[in-house]
N, C-alpha and C positions, 0 to 999 in steps of 0.2 A: 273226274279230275277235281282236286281242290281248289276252291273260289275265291279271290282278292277282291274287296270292293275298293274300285278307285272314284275319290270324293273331288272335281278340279273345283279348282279357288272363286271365288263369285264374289264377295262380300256382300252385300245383301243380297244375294240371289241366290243366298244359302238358303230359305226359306221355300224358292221352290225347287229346290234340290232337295230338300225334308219330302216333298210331298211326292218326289222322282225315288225314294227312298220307300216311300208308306206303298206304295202300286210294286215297287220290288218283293215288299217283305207278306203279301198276301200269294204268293207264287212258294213261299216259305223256302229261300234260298240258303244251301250249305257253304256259310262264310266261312272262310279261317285268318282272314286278315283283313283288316282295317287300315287305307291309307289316304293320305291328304293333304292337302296344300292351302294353307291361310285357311279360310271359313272350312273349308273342306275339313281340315284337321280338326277344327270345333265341333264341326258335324259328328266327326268318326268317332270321337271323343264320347258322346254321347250315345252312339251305338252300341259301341264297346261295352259303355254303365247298361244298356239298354233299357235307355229311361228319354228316350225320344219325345215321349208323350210332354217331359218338361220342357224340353226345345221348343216344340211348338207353342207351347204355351210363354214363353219367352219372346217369339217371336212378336206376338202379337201384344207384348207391351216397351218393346226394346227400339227406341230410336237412337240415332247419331244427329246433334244438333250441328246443321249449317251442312250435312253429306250433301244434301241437293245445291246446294249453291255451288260448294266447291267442285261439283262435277261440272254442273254447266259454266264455270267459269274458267276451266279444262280445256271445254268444246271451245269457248268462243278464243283462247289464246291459242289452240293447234291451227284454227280457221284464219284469223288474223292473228297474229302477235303483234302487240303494241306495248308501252308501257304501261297504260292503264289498264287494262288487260291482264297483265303481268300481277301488276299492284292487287287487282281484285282478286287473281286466283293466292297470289300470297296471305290475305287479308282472313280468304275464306278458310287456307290452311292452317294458317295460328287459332284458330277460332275451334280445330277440331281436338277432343280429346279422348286418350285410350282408358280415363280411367274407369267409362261404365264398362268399356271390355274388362278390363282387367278386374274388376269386383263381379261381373257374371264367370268369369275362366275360376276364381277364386272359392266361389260359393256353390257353383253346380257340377265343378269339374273332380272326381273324386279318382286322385291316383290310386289309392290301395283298391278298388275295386276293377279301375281295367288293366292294374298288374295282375290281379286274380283271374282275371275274364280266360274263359276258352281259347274270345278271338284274340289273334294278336294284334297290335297296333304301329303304326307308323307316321313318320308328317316330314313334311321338308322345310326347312332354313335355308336364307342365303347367309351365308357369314362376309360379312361386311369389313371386319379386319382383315382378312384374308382372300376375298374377293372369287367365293367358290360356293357352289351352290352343294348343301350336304343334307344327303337323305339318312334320316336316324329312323330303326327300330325301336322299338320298347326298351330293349337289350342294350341300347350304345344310349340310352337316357338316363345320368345319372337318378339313383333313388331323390326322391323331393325335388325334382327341377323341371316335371313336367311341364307342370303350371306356364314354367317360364319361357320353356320350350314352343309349347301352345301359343302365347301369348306373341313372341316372337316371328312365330311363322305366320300368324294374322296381324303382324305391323305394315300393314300398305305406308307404302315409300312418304307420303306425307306425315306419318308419325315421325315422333323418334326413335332411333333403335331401343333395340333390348339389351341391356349387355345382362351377358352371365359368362360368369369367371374369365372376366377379365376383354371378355373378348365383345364384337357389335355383333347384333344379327337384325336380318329385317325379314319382309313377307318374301317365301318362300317362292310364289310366283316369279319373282325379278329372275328367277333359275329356270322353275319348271312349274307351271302352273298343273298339267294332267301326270302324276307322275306312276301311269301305270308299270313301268321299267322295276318300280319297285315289288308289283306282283310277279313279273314276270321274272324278275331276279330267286323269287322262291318257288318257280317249276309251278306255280299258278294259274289259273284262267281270269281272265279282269275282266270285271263287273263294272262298267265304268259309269258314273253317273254327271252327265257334265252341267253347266250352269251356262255356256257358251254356244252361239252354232257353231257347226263344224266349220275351220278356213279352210280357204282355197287350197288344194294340193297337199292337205293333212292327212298322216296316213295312220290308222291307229291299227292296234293288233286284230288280223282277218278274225281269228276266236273269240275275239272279244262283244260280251254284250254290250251295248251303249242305250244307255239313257238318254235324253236332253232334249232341246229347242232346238227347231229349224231357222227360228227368227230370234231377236234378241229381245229377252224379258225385263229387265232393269238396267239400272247404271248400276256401277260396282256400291257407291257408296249412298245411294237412296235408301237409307232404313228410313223404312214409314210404318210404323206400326198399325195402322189402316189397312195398309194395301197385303199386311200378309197373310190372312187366310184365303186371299185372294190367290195371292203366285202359289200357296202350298196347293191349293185345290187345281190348279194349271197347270204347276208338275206332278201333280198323281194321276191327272186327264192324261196327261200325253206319257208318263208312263207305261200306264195301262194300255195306250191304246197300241204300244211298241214290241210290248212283251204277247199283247193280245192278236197282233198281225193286223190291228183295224188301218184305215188312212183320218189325217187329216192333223191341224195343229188345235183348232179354238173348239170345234166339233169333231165328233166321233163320225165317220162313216167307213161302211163294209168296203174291203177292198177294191181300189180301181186300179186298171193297169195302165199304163203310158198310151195304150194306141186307144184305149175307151176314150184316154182327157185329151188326145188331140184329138178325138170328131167329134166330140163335145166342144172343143173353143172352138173349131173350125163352125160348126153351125152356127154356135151364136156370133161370132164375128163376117165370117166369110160371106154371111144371110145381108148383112149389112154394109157390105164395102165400102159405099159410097156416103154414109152413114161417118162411116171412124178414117175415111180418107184424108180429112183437115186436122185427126191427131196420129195418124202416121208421119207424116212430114218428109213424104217420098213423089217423087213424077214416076209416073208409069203405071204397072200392075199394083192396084189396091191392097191383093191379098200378100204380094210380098214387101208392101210398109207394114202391116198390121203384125206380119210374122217379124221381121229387122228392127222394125224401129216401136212400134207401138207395146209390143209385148214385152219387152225387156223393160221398156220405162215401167209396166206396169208391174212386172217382179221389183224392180229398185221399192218402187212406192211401196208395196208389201212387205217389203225388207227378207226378200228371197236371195239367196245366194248368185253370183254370175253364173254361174252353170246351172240355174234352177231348170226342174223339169218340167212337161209338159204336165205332170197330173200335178205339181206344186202351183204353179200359175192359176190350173183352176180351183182346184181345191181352195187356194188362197183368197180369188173374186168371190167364190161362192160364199166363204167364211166373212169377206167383208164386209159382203151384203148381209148375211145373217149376224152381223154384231151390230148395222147399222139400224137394222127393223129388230134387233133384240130375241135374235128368236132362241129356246130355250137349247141346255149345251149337252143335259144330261141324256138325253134319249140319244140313239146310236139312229144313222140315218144311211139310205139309200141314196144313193144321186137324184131319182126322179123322185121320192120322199120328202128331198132338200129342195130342191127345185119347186115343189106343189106349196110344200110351207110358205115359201118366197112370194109364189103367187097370189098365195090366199093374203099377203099382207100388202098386194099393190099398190092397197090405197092410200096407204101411207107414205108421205113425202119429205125423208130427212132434207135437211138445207144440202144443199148443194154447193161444196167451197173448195173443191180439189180436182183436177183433171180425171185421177181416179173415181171422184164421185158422180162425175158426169158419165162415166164409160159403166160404170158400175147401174145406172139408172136407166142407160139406153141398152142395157144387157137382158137387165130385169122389166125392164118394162115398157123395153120399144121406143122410147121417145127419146129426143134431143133435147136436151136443156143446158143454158146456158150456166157459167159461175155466180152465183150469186154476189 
């Protein structure tokens, strides 16, 4: 059956969607279409040329001056809204500008080549004068308006629109951020590469391959040109390790089933009841504050989903512990592998500054200690 790759919209976290893309195309997958939303469509844009290689390399000189401020000045107005609050996130909005987007869409984005291309191509718009969300083919994109097209569908609602002929449009997302309807509109199978964890009660096509994060990798508008060979190399880890049937998000290990990770937390928790009793915050039976109250805080802190699983929760401690003793990401591990690693690094003692990091410390290493 013929393959759609679906690109969901990220803005910066297109860059580890490049590298959820590089772990696809070693599997050498039979494309026939190209679709996407905001960065997404940028992305696909450059499949299509298949000249990726310049993407990346883009990546890692390509910032947005003031994206970080304006995100977290986002957070702090959804948390409290105030007026000054307001004022800072306005401040940070005037401050941002579409023209490095629009001189990269300009200079690396070449229409006569992905009108030639095999794959076909596609991207979504919201049209803003008419207040409807519209998915265009290659086909329904006047000749020479690509660019604008492009440019349009990655206008996150803080820009200004796009007009072309006449009309507003803005980021495509405000419609449909995953818009694989559009592969399945051509009797396709969707390849879908996301940049988001899955929400709660999301239901995407059962055929469908899926890419992505379990936990969340950037803000939308953090371009840091530092940090991305970093997320490329994080989306081609987990990637890989999706198409390859491994487990795990930050490390690679060989598959565990659900009933392995729960007599796995049950030993290292249940061994110590009395131990993680004072961060259960239950009277009664130990072992069921540890399972109600204590394990869910600890998915929140991991930034696991509310329905997280029992081999997510461990996987998740075990991976916290091995980013906090640094342990290496490329070797593919065993549980008991991972665990011996862990050991052999006991003597090492990161600061202690989180409820997680204490539970993380009396897991690994038997002991109590307080927050620093």
């Amino acid at each position: 059956m013929a393959k759609g790759l679906v690109l969901e919209g990220g803005g910066a976290k297109g860059s580890y969607q490049l590298g959820l893309f590089r772990a696809l195309q070693e599997t050498h997958p039979d494309i026939d279409l190209v679709v996407g939303t905001s960065m997404g469509a940028l992305t696909g844009a450059f499949i299509v040329q298949g000249n990726t290689d310049v993407l990346a390399d883009i990546w890692q000189k390509f910032s947005f001056e003031g994206g970080r401020e304006l995100m977290l000045s986002l957070d702090e107005a959804k948390k409290t809204p105030d007026i000054i609050r307001i004022a800072k996130t306005a401040r940070a909005a005037l401050n941002m500008d579409m023209a490095p987007l629009k001189e990269l869409i300009h200079r690396h984005v070449d229409e006569e080549k992905i009108r030639a291309s095999k794959m076909d191509y596609g991207l979504v718009v919201y049209n803003l004068s008419e207040g409807k969300t519209e998915y265009l083919y290659l086909e329904d994109i006047p000749e020479g308006k690509l660019h604008q097209y492009i440019l349009a569908s990655c206008a996150y609602p803080i820009f200004p629109p796009v007009r072309i002929d006449g009309k507003l449009y803005v980021d495509g997302g405000v419609g449909n951020n995953l818009p694989y309807e559009m592969v399945l509109a051509k009797g396709m199978e969707p390849v879908i590469l996301r940049t988001n964890p899955p929400k709660k009660g999301e239901k995407l096509p059962k055929e469908a391959l899926v890419l992505g994060p379990a936990r969340p990798v950037a803000d939308t508008m953090h371009f840091d040109a530092d940090l991305a060979p970093y997320r490329m190399q994080q989306g081609y880890r987990h990637g890989r390790r999706i198409i390859m049937g491994y487990d795990g998000l930050d490390y690679t290990f060989y598959p565990i089933s659900e009933k392995e990770a729960f007599r796995r937390l049950s030993e290292l928790f249940f061994a110590r009841t009395e131990d993680f009793r004072y961060l259960a915050e239950v009277k009664g039976s130990g072992e069921r504050g540890i399972v109600e109250n204590l394990w869910p805080s600890l998915a929140a802190d991991l930034g696991l989903s509310e329905d997280y699983s029992y081999k997510a929760l461990f996987i998740g401690l075990m991976e916290a512990r091995g980013n906090m003793l640094h342990l290496p990401k490329d070797p593919f591990y065993t549980v008991e592998g991972f665990l011996k690693a862990l050991d052999e690094k006991s003597h090492v003692h990161p600061r202690v500054v989180s409820t997680l990091d204490r539970v993380l410390y009396l897991l690994f290493c038997g002991k109590r200690l307080a927050i620093e």
